[in-house]
N, C-alpha and C positions, 0 to 999 in steps of 0.2 A: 536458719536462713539459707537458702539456695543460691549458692555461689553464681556469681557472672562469669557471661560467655568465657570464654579465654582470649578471644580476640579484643574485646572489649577492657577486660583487664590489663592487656599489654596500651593500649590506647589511653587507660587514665592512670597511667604509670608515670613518672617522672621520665621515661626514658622513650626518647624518637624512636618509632617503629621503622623496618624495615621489610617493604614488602616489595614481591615480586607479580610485575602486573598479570592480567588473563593475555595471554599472546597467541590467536589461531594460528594450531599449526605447532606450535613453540614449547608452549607451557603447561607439556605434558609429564606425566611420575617421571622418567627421569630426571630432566631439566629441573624437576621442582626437587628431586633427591639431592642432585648436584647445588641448587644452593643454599639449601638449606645448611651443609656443610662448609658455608661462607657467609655465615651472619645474618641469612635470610631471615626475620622472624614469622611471617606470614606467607606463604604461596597460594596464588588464584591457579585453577582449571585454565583453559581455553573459555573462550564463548563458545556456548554448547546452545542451541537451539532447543527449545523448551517442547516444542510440539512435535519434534522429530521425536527424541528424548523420550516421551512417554508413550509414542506410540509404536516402538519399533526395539525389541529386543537386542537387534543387532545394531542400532545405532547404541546404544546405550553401553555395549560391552568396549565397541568401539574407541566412543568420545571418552568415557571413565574410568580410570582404572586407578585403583590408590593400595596402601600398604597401610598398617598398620602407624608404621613412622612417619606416616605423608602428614603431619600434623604441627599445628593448623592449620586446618585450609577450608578454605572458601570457593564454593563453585559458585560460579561464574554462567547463568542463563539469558538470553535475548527470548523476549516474551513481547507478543503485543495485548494481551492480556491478563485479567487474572484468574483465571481458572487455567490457565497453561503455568504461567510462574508457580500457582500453587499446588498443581498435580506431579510439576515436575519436581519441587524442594520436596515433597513428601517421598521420591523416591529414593531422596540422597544424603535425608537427615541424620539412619546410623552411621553414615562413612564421612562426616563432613562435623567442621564448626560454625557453618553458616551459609548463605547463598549470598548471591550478588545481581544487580538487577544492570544490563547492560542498557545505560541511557547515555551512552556519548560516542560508541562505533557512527562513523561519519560518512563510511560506505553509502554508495548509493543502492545498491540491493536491500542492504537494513531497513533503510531509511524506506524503502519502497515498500518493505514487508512491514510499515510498521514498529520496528526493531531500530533498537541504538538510539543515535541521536533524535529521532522524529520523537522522544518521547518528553524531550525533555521543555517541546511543546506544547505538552499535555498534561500538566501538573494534576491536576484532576483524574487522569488517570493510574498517573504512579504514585497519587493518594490511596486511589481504590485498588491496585494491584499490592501496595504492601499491604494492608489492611486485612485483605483477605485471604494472603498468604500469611501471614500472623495469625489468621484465627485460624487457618488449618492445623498449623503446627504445634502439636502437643507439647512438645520441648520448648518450657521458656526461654531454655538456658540458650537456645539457638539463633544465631544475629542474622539477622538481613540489612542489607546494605545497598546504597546505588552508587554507581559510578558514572559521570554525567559531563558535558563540558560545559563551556558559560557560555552565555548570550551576549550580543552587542549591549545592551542594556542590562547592567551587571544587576541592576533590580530585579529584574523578571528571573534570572537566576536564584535568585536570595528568597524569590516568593518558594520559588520550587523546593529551594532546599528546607524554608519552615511547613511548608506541607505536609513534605516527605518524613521529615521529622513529628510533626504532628501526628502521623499514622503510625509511626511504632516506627524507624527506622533506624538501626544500631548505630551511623555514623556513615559520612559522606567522602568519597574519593574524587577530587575534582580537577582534571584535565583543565589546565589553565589555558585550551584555548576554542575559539568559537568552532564550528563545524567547519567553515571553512577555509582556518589558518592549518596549515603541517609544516611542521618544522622551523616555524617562527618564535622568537622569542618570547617566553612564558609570561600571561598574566597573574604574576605574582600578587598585584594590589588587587585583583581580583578574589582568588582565595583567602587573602586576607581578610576582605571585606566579609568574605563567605564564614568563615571561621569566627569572624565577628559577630555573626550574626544568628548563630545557632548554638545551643549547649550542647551539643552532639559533639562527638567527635570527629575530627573534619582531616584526610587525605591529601597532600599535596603530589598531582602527576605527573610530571614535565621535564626533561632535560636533564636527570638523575644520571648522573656519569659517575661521579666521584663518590668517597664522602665527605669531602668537602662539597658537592656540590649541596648534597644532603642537609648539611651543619647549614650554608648560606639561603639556602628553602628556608630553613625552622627560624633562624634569625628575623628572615624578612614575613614571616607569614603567620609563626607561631604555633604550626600547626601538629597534630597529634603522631604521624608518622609519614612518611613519603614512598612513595611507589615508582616503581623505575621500567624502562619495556627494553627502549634500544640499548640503553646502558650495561644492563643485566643480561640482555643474550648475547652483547660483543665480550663481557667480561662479567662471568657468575659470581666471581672473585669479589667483585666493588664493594662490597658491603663489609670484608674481612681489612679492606684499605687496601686492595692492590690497584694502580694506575695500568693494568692492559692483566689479562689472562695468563696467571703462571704456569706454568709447566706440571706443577702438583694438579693442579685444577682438570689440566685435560685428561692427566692419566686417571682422577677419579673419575672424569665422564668416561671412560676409556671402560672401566670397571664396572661401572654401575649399570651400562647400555648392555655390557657381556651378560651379567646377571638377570638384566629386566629383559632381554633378547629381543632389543629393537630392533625396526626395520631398518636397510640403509638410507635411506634418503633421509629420516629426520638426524639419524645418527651423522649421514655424513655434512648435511646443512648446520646445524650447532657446531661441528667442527669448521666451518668455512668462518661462521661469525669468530668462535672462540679465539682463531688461530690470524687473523688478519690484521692485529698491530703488531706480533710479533715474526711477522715472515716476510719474506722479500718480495716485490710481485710477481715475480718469475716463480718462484714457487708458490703462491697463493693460485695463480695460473693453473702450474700442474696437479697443484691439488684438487682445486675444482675441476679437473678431467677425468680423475679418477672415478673408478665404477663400480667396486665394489670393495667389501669392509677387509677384506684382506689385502688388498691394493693400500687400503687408509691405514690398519695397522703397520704395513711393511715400510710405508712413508714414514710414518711415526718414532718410528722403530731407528729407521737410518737416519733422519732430522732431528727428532729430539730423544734418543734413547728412552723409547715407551715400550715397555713389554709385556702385551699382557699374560699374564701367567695362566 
């Protein structure tokens, strides 16, 4: 018998998953090296734009880049249809555990190109986009997934989500809020209802700071694992139990960016999240002035004795 995905076996495990969501911009190899060495179980890509992605060399070196250890992981495509979602998972199927189908980006460009949230309008289409990126892919053992928000009408959500499951979809990640709540309090009885309502296994997305916030998600919703965005970039740490970004943490991103030879801007922007419950504003100030990575080491260095070797 042919073993199941890995991602999917962490999901019908007895044990809450913890994943770290697609962040443009964010939740590139290093960020996903950094937390995986903090209890991460799963790491997403970026949204990676499916039609750029297959037709352009140098977007592709760009957008992806993984390591051996980058595992598991799921990338993470905006597709507005199915011959792009599935040209492009055929590009990424030896370097990846799965794809992911971005149905809940609430941008208005998305949404304009067809992408994100517009899709989750279209239950009929992201019937026919899994489907036939399922039949492209040789690899059974390979997941696809959608990540989606809910509707005013939590039924038209729960139609979506049996559809998508209908077509072959590994399990569902659900942003518990409509397209156009940000930063309001998560529909929890939502997922719930979602979770209820499908044998898949079902994603909880919302307001993941802690792991107790994690623990009080799965109480109220019951759900297979939780995914976290602003939580996880202010503090990679959360998932290991720390309440703000330790000191051990920055000096491995410290480490791991020397190695992977980031640019500075992502390098020094992770540093501004990372470092901003544990600094004063007057230094958080001077740090965001700073302009380049010897500048950020030499801070480092006199602030919280980081050196990198």
């Amino acid at each position: 018998m042919q073993a199941e995905n890995i991602v999917v076996e962490l999901l019908k495990s007895n044990k809450l998953v913890y994943m770290s969501a697609p962040m443009v911009r964010y939740s590139k190899l290093p960020f996903r090296s950094l937390v995986r060495k903090y209890g991460c179980d799963v790491a997403f890509t970026p949204m990676i734009i499916s039609e750029s992605f297959i037709k352009s060399e140098k977007a592709r070196a760009s957008e992806f880049t993984t390591v051996a250890s980058d595992r598991p992981l799921i990338v993470q495509f905006a597709a507005s249809n199915a011959f792009d979602l599935a040209d492009a998972t055929e590009l990424i199927v030896p370097y990846a555990d799965g794809v992911d189908l971005n149905c809940g980006c609430p941008q208005r460009w998305a949404m304009h190109e067809g992408y994100g949230a517009h899709l989750i309008n279209h239950p009929e289409l992201v019937k026919e986009m899994v489907r036939h990126t399922r039949s492209k892919i040789c690899n059974e053992n390979f997941s696809i997934s959608i990540k989606i928000r809910i509707h005013n009408d939590i039924n038209t959500t729960v139609d979506l989500c049996r559809k998508a499951e209908a077509a072959g979809v590994s399990w569902i990640t659900v942003h518990g809020r409509t397209t156009s709540e940000k930063h309001t309090p998560v529909h929890y009885d939502a997922i719930k209802t979602i979770k209820d309502s499908v044998s898949i296994p079902v994603i909880a997305n919302g307001n993941v700071f802690t792991v107790d916030d994690a623990q009080e998600i799965y109480d109220k919703t019951n759900v297979d694992g939780v995914m976290s965005a602003r939580g996880i970039l202010r503090n990679p740490a959360l998932y290991a139990g720390y309440s703000k970004t330790p000191i051990c943490c920055v000096e491995d991103f410290v480490r791991i960016t020397s190695e992977l030879e980031t640019h500075f801007t992502p390098f020094h922007r992770h540093l501004i999240f990372m470092l901003e419950k544990i600094t004063c504003k007057s230094d958080r100030e001077f740090f965001c002035s700073l302009r380049s990575k010897d500048e950020v080491l030499n801070y480092l260095h006199d602030h919280h004795q980081i050196l990198l070797e």
